[in-house]
C-alpha positions as CSV (number, residue, x, y, z in Angstrom):
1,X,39.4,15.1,-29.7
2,X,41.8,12.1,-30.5
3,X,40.1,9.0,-31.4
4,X,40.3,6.1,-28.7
5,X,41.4,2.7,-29.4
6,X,39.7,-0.1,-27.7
7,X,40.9,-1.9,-24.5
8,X,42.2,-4.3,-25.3
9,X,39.5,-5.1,-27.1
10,X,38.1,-7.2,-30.7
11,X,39.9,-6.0,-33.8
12,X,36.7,-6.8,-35.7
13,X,32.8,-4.8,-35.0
14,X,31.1,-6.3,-32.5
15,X,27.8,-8.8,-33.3
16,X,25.0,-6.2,-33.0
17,X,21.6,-8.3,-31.9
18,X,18.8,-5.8,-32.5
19,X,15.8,-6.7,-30.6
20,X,12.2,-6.0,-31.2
21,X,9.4,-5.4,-28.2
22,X,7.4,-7.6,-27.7
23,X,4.9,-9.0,-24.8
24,X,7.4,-10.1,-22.5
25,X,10.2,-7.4,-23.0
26,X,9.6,-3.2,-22.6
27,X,13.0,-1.9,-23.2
28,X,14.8,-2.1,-26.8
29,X,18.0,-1.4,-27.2
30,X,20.7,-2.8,-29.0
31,X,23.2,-5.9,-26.9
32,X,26.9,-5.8,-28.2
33,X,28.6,-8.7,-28.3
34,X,32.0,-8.5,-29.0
35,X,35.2,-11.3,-28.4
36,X,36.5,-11.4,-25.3
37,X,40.0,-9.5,-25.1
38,X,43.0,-11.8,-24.6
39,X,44.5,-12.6,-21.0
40,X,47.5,-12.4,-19.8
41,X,47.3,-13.5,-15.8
42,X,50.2,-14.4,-14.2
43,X,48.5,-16.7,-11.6
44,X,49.5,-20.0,-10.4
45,X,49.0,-22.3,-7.8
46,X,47.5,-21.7,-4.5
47,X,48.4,-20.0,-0.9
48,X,46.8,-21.4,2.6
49,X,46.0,-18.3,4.2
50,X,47.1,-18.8,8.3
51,X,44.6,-18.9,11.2
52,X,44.1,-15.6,12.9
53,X,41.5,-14.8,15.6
54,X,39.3,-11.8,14.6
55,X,37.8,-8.4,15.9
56,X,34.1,-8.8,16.7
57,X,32.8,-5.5,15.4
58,X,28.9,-6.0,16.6
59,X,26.6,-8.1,17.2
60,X,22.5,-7.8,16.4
61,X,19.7,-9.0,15.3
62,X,19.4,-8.4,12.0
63,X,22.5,-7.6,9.9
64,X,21.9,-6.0,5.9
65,X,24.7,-7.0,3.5
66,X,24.6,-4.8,0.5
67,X,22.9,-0.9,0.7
68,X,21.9,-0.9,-2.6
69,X,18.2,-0.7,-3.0
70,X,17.1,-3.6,-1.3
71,X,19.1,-3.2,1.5
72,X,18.0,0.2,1.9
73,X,14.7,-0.8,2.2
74,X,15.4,-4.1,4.1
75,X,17.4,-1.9,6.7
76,X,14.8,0.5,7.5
77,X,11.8,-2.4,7.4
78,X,14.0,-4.1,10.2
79,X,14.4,-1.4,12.5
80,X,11.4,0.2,12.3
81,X,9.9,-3.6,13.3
82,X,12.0,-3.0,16.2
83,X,15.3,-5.1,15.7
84,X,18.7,-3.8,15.9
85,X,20.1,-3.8,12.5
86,X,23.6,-3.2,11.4
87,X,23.7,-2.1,7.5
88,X,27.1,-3.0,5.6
89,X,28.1,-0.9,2.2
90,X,31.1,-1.1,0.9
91,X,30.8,2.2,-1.2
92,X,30.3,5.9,0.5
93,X,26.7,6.3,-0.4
94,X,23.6,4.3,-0.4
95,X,21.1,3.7,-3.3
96,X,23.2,1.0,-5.3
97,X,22.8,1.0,-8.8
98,X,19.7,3.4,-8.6
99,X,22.6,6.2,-7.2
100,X,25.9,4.9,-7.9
101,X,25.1,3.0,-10.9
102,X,23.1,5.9,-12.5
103,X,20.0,3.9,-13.0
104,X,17.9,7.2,-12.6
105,X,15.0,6.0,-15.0
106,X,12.9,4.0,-11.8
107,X,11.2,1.9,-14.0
108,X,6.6,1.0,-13.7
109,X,5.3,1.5,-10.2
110,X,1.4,1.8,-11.6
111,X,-0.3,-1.1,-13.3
112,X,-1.6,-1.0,-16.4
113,X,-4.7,0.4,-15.5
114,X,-2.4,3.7,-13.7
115,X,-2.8,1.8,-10.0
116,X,0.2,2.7,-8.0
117,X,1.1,-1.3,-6.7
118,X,4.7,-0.8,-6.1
119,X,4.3,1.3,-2.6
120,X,5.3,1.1,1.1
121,X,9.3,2.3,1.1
122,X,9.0,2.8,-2.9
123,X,6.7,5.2,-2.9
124,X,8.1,7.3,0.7
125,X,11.6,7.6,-0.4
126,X,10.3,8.9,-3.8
127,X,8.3,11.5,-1.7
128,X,11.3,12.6,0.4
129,X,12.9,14.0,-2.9
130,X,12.6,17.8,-3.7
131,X,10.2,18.9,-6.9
132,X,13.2,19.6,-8.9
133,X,15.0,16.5,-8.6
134,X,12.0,14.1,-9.9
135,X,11.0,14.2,-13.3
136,X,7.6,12.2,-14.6
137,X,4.1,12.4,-15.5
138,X,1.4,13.8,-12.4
139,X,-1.0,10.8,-11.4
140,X,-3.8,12.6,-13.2
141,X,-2.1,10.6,-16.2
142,X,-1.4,7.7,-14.7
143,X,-3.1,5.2,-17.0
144,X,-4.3,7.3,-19.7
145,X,-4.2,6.0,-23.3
146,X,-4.4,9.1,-25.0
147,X,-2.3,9.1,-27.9
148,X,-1.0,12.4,-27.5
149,X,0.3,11.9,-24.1
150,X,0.8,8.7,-24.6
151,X,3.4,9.7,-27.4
152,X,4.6,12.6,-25.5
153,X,5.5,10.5,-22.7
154,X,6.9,7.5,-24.8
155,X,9.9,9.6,-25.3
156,X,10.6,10.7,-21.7
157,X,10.8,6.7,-20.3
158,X,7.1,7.0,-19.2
159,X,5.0,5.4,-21.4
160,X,4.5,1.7,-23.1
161,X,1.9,0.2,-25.3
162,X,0.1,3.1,-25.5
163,X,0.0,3.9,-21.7
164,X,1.3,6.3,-19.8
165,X,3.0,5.1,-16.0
166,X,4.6,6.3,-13.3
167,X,8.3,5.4,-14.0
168,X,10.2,8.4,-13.0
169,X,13.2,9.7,-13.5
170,X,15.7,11.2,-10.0
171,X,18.8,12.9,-9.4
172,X,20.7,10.4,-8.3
173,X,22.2,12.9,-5.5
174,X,18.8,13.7,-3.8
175,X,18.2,9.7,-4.0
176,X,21.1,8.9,-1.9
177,X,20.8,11.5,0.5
178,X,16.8,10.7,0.6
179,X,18.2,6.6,1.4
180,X,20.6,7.9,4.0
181,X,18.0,9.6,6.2
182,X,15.5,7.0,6.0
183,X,17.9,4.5,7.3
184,X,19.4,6.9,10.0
185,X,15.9,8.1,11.0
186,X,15.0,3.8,11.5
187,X,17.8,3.2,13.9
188,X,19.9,1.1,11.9
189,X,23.8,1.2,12.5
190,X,25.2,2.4,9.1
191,X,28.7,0.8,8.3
192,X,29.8,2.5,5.1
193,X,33.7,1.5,3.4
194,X,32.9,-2.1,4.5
195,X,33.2,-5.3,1.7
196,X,31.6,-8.3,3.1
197,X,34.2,-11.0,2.4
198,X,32.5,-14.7,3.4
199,X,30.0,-16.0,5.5
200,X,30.3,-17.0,9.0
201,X,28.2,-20.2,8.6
202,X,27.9,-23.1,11.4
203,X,25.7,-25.9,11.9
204,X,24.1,-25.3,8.2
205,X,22.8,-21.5,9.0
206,X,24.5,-18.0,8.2
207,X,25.3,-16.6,11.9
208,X,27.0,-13.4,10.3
209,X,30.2,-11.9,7.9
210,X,33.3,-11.6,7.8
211,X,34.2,-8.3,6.2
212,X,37.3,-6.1,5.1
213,X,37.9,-2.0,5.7
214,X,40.6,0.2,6.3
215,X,40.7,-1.2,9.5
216,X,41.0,-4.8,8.8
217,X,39.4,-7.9,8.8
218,X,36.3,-7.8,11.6
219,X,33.0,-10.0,12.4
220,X,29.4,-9.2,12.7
221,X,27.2,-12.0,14.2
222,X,23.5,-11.6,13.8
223,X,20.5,-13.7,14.5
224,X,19.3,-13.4,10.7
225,X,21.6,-11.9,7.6
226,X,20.2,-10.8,4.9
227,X,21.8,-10.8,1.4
228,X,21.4,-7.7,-0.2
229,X,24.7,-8.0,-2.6
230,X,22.4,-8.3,-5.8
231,X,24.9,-10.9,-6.9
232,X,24.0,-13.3,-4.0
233,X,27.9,-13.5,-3.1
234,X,26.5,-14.0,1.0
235,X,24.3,-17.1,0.2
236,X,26.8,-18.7,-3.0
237,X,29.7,-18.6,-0.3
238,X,27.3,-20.3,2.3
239,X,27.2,-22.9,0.1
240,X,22.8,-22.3,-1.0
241,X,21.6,-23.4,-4.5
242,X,21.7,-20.9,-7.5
243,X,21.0,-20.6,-11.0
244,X,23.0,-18.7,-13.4
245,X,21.5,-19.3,-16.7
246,X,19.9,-16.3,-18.5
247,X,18.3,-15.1,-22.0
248,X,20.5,-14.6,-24.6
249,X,18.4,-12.1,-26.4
250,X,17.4,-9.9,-23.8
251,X,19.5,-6.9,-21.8
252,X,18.8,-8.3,-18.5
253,X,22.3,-10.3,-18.5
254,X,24.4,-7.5,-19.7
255,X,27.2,-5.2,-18.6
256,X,27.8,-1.7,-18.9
257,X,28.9,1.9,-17.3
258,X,26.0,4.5,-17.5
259,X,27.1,8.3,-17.7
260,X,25.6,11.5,-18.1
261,X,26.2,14.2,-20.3
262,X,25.5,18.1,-19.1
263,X,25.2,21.1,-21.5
264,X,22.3,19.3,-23.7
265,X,18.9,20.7,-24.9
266,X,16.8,17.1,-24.6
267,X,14.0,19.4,-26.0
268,X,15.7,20.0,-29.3
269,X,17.1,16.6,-29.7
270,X,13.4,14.5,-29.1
271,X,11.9,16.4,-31.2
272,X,14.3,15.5,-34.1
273,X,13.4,12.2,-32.4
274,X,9.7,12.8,-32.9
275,X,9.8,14.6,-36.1
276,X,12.4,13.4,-38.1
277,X,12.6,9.8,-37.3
278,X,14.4,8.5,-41.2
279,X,17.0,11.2,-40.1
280,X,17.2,9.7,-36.7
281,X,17.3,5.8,-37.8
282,X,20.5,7.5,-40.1
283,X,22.3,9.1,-37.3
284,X,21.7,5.9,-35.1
285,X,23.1,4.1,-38.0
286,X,26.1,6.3,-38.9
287,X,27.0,6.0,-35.1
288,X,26.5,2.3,-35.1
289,X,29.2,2.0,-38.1
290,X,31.5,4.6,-36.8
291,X,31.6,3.5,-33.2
292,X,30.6,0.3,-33.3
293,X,29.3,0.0,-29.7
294,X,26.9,2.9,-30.1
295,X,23.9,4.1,-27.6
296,X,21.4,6.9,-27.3
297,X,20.2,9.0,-24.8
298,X,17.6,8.8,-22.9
299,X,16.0,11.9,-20.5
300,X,17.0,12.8,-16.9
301,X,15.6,14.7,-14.4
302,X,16.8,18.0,-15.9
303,X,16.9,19.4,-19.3
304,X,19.8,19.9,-19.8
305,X,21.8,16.2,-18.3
306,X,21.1,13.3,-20.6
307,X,21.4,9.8,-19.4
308,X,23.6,7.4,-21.4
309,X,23.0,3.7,-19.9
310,X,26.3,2.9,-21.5
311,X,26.1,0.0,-24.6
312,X,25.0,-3.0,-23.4
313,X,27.8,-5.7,-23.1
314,X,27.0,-9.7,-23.8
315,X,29.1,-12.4,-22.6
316,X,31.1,-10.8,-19.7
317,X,30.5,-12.5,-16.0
318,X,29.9,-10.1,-13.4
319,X,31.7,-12.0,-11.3
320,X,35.4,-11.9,-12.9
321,X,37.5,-8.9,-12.1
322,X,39.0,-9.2,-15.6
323,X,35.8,-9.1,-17.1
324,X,34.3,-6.2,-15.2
325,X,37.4,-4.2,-15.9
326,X,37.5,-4.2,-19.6
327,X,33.4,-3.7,-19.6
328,X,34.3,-0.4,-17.4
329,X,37.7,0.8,-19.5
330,X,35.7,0.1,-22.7
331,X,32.7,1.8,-21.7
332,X,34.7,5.3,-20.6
333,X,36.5,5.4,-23.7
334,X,33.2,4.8,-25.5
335,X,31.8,7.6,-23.2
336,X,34.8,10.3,-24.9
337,X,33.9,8.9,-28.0
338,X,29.7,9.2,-27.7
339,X,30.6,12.9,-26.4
340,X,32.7,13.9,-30.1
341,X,29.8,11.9,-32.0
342,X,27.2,13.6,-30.7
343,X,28.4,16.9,-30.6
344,X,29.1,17.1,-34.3
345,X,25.8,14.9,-35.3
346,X,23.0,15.5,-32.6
347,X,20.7,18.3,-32.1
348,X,21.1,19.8,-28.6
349,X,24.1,18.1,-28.1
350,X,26.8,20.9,-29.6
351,X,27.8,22.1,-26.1
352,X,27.6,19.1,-24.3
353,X,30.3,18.6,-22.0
354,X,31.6,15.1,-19.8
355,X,29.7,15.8,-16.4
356,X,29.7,12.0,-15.0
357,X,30.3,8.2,-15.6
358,X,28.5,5.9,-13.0
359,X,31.1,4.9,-10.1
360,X,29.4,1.4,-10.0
361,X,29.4,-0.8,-12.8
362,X,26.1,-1.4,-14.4
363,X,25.9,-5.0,-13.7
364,X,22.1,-7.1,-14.4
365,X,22.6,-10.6,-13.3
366,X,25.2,-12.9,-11.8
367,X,23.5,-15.5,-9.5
368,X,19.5,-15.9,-8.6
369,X,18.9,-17.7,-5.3
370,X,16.6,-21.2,-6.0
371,X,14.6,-20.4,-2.8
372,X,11.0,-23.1,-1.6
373,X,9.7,-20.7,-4.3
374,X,10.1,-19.0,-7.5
375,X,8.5,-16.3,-9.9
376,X,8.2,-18.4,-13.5
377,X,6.9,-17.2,-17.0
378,X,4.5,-19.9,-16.7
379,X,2.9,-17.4,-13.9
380,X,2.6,-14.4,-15.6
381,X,-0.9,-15.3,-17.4
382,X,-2.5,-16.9,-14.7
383,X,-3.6,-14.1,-12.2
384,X,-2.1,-16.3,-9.4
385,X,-2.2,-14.5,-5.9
386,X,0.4,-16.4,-3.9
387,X,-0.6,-17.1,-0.3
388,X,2.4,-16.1,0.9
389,X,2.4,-12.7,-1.2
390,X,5.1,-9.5,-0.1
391,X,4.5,-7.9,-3.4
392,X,2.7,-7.1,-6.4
393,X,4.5,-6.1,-9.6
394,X,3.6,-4.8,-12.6
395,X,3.6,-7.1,-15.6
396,X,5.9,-6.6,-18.5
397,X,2.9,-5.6,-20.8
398,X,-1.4,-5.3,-20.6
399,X,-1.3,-8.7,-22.2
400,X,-0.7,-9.9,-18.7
401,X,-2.5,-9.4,-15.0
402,X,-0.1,-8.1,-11.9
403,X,2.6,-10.6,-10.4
404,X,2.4,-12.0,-7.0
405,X,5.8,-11.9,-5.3
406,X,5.9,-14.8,-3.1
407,X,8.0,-14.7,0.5
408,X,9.5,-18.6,-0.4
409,X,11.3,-16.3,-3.5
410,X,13.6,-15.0,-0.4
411,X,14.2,-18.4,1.6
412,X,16.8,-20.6,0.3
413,X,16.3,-23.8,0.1
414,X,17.9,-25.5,2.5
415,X,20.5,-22.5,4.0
416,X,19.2,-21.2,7.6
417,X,19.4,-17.6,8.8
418,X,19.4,-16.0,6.0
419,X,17.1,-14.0,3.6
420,X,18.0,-13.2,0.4
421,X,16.6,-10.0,-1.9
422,X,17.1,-7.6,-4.7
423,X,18.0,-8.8,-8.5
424,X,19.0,-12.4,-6.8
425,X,15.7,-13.4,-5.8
426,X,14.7,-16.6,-6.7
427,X,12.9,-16.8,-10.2
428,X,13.4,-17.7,-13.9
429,X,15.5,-15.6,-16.4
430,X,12.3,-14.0,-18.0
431,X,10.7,-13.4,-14.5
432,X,14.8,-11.6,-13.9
433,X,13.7,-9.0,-16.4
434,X,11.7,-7.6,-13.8
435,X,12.2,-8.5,-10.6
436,X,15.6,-6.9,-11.2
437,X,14.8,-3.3,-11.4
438,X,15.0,-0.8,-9.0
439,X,11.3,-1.1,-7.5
440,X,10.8,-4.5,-7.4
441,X,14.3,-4.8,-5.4
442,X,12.7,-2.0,-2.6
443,X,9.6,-4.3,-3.0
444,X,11.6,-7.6,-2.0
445,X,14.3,-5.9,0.6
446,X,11.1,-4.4,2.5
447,X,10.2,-8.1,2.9
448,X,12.9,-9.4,3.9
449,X,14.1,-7.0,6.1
450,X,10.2,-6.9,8.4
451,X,11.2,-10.8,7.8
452,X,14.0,-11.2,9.3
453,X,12.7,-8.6,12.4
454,X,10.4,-11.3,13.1
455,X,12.4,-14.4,12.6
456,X,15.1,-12.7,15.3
457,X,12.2,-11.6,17.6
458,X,10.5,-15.1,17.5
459,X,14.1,-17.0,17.4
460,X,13.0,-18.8,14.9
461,X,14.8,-19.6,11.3
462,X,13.3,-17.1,8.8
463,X,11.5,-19.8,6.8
464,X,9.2,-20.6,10.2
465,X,8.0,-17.3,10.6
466,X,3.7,-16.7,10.6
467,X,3.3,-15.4,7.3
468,X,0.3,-13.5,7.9
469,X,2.2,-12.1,10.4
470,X,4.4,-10.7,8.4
471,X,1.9,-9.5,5.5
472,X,0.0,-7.4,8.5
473,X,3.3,-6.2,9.5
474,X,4.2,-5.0,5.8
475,X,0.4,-3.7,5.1
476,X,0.9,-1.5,8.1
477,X,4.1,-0.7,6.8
478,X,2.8,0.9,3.3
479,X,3.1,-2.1,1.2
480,X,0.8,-3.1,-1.6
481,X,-0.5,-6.5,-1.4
482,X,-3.5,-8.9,-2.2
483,X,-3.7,-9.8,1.5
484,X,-5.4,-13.0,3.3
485,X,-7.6,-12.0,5.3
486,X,-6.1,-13.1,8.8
487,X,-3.2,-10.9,7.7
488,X,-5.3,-7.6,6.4
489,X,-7.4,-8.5,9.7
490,X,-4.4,-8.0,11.9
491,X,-3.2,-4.7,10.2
């Protein structure tokens, strides 16, 4: 195979920053940051686009921007609280980056202690999959600090600190179909093909979208709208307060395109892991200086598939189409060029064969909301249970007590009709680490979406809802939470 030039890309190796774990960060891997390729746009000036009246496509109570999965989960909570709910996605599946974006490694559902506190929609469209499309440890070892199966599942994306947890890895196939059903089965109206363009925003509240398909430009009014997009685009165009800053040092701002590899032996290839790790640290280091952007696998669900999530990509903004091109050109090439590396140089990768690149880009961050509350560092240590709790997450290490999810992290500011959820929740750029990933984003769209149900059956603005009201509602629901007593009362 003919080696690949970069696109467009730095004539020089990018900056390599290799990070340690540590209390506050689980995953280690390497971030590249390498100069941003010249532009050439050809843009100039501006256009006033004309006045034109517009299709109504629907109208309904509550209306789910984004099917990723927080508005998976958002869109099921809704109906199944009884509103009519109309669910927009602008790809042909639903699951977002846990599908489409190949993040199959679901990261910690158990606590430290191997409690299962990411539930309710978590935990039931996990148990719709098939046997053979899950891979992780059985809940007998939830928990368990043995060394040995501590180790053995360290190298499977199931163990940290010692401690094995239930973070599974899915076929991203059985996922999406599993998301589908749910949603279908709820009620909601599914809308796939549809890319929500701006907000329809009057009297300083979100009424509904404006969005784009094959077959035009149409309008969905709703009494509450939530904003699913994971890069807040719904609530930024409404004009609501955001932050954008994040951690240099850490992955949780980077870009990338995950792939998978088929034809492997994952067997073989951790136990040179395990067994030979100064021939590993050369291999990684020989790839590193041949590649320059270099990345190793990680397990799947299957044997034989291996998960690449793609080199990690510093200082490109998720929300410039220039920038989000040359991550996704880069990384496919890169993908071509991982595949000839690692079929020469890796055990139980000499028949491995180009089986899939992610069709969403792997993107971490772009906007967080700044809602009447916020998930801070400062909170981590302190055991606080917030009164107005919709979730309990893990923390990042056994250094730290769970972390309550408060309802405020969902309500902007000042914006009306509108809940906000997934990786844009309102918190802080270490809190992002977390609250990011693929549970805790079906931990906050189950919120919003029993939410908003109530806000459009009451007719009153999302932050006025009776929030132990809505904690009985989500307790009878499935969820996991630290409950007041007036709301466990009422479940």
């Amino acid at each position: 195979m003919a080696a690949m030039s970069e696109p467009r890309g730095p004539k020089s190796a990018p900056q390599v920053l290799r990070l340690e774990r540590t209390d506050e960060r689980i995953l280690t891997s390497d971030i590249f940051e390498g100069e941003r390729a010249p532009r050439a746009r050809r843009a100039g000036g501006t256009w006033t686009e004309p006045a034109r009246e517009l299709p109504v496509y629907g109208r309904c109570d509550v209306l789910v921007v984004g099917g990723g999965p927080s508005g998976t989960a958002a869109a099921v909570a809704a109906a199944r609280a009884g509103a009519d709910v109309i669910l927009l996605e602008r790809y042909n599946h639903l699951g977002g980056l846990s599908t489409g974006g190949l993040v199959i490694w679901i990261d910690r559902m158990t606590d430290w202690e191997g409690k299962l506190v990411i539930r309710g929609f978590a935990e039931e469209v996990l148990d719709r999959l098939p046997a053979e499309a899950l891979a992780g440890p059985g809940r007998e070892e939830w928990g368990s600090r043995d060394p040995a199966r501590a180790e053995y599942w360290s190298y499977r994306t199931a163990a940290y600190h010692g401690i094995v947890t239930w973070s599974p890895t899915v076929c991203p196939e059985w996922l999406k179909l599993a998301s589908q059903e749910l949603v279908l089965e709820s009620g909601a109206h599914l809308v796939l093909h549809c890319w929500a363009a701006r907000p329809i925003v009057e009297d300083g509240a979100v009424r509904g979208v404006v969005f784009e398909s094959k077959a035009g430009r149409q309008a969905v009014f709703a009494a509450v709208v939530v904003d699913a997009t994971g890069d807040g685009d719904v609530f930024a165009q409404a004009g609501a307060a955001f932050e954008s800053d994040v951690v240099r040092e850490d992955v949780h701002h980077c870009m990338n395109t995950a792939w998978l590899f088929g034809g492997v032996d994952m067997a073989r290839w951790i136990e040179f892991r395990a067994t030979r790790p100064e021939e590993f640290s050369q291999f990684m280091a020989r790839g590193r200086a041949q590649l320059g952007y270099f990345e190793r696998p990680f397990v799947s669900w299957r044997n034989d598939i291996a998960l690449f999530m793609g080199p990690r990509q510093s200082g490109y903004s998720a929300l410039d189409p220039d920038d989000q091109t040359e991550v996704d050109v880069r990384s496919h090439r890169l993908m071509a060029q991982h595949l000839e590396f690692y079929r020469r140089h890796a055990p139980g990768f000499e028949r491995a064969f180009l089986m899939l690149s992610a069709p969403q880009l792997g993107v971490r961050h772009a906007r967080r909301l700044v809602g009447t509350k916020k998930v801070t560092r400062a909170q981590w240590p302190s055991a606080h249970v917030h009164e107005d709790e919709i979730g309990v997450t893990p923390a990042v290490s056994p250094k730290f007590p769970n972390i309550s999810i408060p309802y405020g992290a969902l309500v902007p500011e000042r914006l009306d009709g509108l809940l906000a959820c997934g990786r844009h929740v309102s918190c802080d750029p270490n809190s992002h680490t977390f609250l990011r990933e693929i549970p805790q984003c079906w931990i906050t769209g189950q919120a919003a979406g029993a939410a908003a149900a109530l806000a459009a059956r009451r007719n009153v603005a999302p932050r006025a809802i009776d929030v132990a009201e809505l904690q009985a509602l989500l307790v009878r629901q499935g969820a996991y939470l630290r409950a007041r007593p007036q709301a466990a009362a009422a479940a």
